[in-house]
N, C-alpha and C positions, 0 to 999 in steps of 0.2 A: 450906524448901529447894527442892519442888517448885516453887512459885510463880516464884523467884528464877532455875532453871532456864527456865521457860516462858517470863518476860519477855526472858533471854538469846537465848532462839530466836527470840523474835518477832521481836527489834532487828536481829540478824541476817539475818531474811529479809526485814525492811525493808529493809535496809542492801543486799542484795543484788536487792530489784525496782530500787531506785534505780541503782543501778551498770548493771543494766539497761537503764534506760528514759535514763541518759545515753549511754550505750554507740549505742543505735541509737534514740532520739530526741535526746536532748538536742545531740548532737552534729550532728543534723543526717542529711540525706539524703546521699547521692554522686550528685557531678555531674562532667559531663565539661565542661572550658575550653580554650576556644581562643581563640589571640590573631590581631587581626584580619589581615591579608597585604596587600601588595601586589600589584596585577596586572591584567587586561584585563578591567573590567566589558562585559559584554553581555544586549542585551535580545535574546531570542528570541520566535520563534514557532514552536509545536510544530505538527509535519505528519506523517503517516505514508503511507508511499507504497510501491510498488514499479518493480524495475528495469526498463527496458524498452529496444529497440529503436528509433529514430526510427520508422526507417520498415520495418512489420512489416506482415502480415496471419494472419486466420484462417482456416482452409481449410474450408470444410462442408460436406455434400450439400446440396442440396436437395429429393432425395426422398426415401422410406422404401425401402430394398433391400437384399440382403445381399450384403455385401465378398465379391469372389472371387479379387481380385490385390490387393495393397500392395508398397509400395517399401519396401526396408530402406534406407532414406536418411537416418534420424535423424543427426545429426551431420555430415550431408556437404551441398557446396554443389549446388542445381540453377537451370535456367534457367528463366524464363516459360516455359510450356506445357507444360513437363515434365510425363511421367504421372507422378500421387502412388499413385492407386488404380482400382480398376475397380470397378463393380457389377455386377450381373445381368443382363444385357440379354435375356436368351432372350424374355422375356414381347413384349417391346415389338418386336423383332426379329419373331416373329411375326407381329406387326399391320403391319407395313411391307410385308410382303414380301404380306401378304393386300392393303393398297391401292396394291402397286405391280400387283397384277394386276388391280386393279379399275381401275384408270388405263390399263393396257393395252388390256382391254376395251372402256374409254370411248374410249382413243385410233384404237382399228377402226370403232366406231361412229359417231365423227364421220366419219370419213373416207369409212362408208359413205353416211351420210348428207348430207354435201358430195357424194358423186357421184350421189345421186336428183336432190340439188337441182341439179345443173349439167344431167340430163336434164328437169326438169321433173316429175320423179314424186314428189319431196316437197314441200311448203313449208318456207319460211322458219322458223316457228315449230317446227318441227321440227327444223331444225338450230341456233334456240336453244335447247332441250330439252338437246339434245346436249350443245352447249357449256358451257352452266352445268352440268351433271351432270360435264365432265370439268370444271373449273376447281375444283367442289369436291372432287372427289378428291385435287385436284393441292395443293388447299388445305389438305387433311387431312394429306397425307405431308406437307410442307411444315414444319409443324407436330409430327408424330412426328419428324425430322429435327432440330427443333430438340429436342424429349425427351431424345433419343435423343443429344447432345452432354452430358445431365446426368448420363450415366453414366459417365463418365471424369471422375475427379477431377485437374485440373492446377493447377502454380505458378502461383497471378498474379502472382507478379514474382520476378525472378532474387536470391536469398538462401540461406541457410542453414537447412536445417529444423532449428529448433530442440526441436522435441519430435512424437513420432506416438502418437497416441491412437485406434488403432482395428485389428483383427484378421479375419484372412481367414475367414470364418464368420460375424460380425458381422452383427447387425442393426442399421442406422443410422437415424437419425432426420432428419426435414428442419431445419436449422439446427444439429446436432449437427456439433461440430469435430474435424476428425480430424486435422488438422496445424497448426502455427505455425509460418513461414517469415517471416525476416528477414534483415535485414543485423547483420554483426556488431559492426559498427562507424559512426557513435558511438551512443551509450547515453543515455537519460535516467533519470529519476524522475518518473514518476507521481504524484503524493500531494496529499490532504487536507487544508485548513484551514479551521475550525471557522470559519463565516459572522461571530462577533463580532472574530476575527482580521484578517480578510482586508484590512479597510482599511489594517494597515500594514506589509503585503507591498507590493512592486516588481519589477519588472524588474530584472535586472543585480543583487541581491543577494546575499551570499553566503550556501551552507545548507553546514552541519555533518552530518553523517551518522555516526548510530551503529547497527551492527549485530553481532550477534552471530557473527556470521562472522569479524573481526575488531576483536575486544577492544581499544580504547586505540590504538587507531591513527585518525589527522586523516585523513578523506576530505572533501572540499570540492564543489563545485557551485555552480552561478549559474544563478537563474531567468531563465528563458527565457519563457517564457508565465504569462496567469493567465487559466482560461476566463471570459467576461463574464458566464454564466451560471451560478447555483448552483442544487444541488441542494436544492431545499424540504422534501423529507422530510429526507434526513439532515443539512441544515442547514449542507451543508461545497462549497467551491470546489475543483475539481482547478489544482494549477497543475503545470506541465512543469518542469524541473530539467536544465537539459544538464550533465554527466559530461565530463571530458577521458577523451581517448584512452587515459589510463597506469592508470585507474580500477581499483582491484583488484575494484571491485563485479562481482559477475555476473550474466546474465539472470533475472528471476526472484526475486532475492532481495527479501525485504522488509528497509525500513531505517527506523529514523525521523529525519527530516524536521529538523535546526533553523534557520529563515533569521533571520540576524543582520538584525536592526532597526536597533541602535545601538550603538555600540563608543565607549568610554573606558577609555584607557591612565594605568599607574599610579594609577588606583583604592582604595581601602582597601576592603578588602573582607572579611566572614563570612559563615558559613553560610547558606542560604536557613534554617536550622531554628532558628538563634538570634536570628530576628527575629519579635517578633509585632506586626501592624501597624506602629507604628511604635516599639516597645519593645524593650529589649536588657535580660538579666540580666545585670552585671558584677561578678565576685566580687572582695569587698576584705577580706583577713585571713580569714576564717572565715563572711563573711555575702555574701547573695548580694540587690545594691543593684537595685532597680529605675532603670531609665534611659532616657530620652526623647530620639532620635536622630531625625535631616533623612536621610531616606534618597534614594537619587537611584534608578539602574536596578536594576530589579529580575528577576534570570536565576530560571533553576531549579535553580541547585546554591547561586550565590550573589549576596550584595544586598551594593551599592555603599553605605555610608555617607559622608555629607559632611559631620557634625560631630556630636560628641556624643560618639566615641571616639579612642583611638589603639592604635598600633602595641603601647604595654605593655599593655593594658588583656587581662582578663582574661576573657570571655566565656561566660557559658553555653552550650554548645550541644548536645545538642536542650533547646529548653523545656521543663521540665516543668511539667505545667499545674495542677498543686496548687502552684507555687512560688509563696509572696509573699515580698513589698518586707522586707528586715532578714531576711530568715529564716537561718539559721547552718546552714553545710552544709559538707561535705567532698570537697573541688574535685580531682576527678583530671586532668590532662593526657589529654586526647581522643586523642595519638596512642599511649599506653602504656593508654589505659582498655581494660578488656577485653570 
């Protein structure tokens, strides 16, 4: 009787690995399918860039000093020569004012000495003495004068300060920028493309712009420039990007980059994720078919097919990459899968 018992539980817990192993193998994996759509194949090329002003500059010192005036002018328009900032001058104001009186001194000197020499009590050589002694003083301040203009910081050119970076107390550095001033209008894009791209950029193409500023909304562009020269270390071409005037972009931000290669309308089109090289999984009844499709452009969301499926066809997508050819699987609709 024990025996008769023990064989009943065995069968039963065989009975129950099997319902098992049909339950969540035999039946297969879950996949997600989508069937293929119509719509605007496009090849891109990926850039990343930022927004900018055509025509901007940077404002800097050029020497090492400490801020003692700035302009609250962030956001407001000024003209060329505008003061932006002041530095320090006391140092250098000293030294002016020590060889404007060495030049005064030089200047009684010569004069003294033009009136020996017009009696005969000097020579000549002596009132070249003179002269070259005042010439290089005159040389010296000349010089501090020119100094002495790098301590006012001004607009080179009539815009918008768009951003101040620096505070009255500051110590500044030479080539440290303490303002960006631009025009507000019109705008480009700055941006990047990776040296094996670049040969099938143009002039006059169009770029897609996505940023996180706003989600799901078509901003457009046309390249305008492509520099001749790349960059050998990071291996990437800046190309320019002019913006229309209605541009929701603004200065400053980053976007990326897509300029349209090649466009074909009415397309059939899937995922970029349910194509591997040139293979598609297509589910039929319960099994998921391996299948060898002519693909045409290739985007980064999605791949143009040009034969091999249709519009019913059933499609893997994403691959997974344990999946083979005949395998039996249970196919959820990609837009309800969870």
């Amino acid at each position: 009787m024990l025996t008769t018992r023990r064989m009943i539980a065995a069968g039963l817990l065989t009975a129950a690995v099997a319902a098992v192993w049909w339950l969540w193998i035999g039946r297969g994996p879950i996949v997600t399918v989508v069937s293929p759509t119509r719509g605007t194949a496009a090849e891109i090329v990926y850039a990343t860039g930022a927004v900018e002003p055509v025509r901007w500059a940077k404002v800097t010192s050029l020497i090492r000093q400490r801020i003692v005036e700035i302009c609250d002018c962030e956001g407001r328009m000024v003209k060329r020569g505008d003061v932006l900032a002041r530095l320090d001058e006391k140092e250098i104001r000293a030294q002016l004012h020590e060889l404007r009186a060495r030049e005064d001194f030089a200047l009684r000197e010569m004069a003294r000495v033009n009136e020996l020499v017009g009696r005969g009590a000097a020579t000549t050589q002596a009132q070249e003495r003179a002269s070259t002694e005042l010439r290089q003083i005159q040389g010296l301040l000349s010089v501090q004068m020119e100094r002495l203009d790098q301590y006012t910081i001004t607009s080179p050119i009539d815009g918008l300060v768009l951003r101040k970076d620096g505070y009255v107390g500051e110590i500044v550095e030479p080539g440290q920028i303490l303002f960006r001033v631009g025009v507000p209008k019109p705008l480009e894009v700055n941006a990047e493309v990776n040296e094996e791209d670049i040969p099938r950029v143009q002039v006059g193409q169009t770029v897609l712009f996505r940023t996180d500023a706003f989600p799901g909304r078509r901003i457009e562009g046309k390249v305008r420039e492509i520099t001749p020269m790349g960059d050998p270390i990071a291996k990437t071409y800046r190309i320019r990007i002019d913006l229309p005037d209605d541009t929701p972009l603004r200065i400053g931000m980053s976007v990326e980059a897509n300029v349209i290669v090649r466009e074909k309308e009415n397309a059939l089109l899937v995922p970029a994720d349910a194509v591997r090289g040139s293979t598609v999984y297509v589910v039929d009844g319960r099994r998921a078919i391996r299948r060898e499709v002519e693909i045409g452009i290739r985007g980064t969301r999605a791949v143009e097919v040009l034969s091999g499926l249709t519009e019913q066809d059933r499609v893997v997508s994403p691959i997974d990459a344990n999946l083979k050819d005949g395998q039996r699987v249970r196919p959820v609709d990609k837009a309800v899968a969870p």
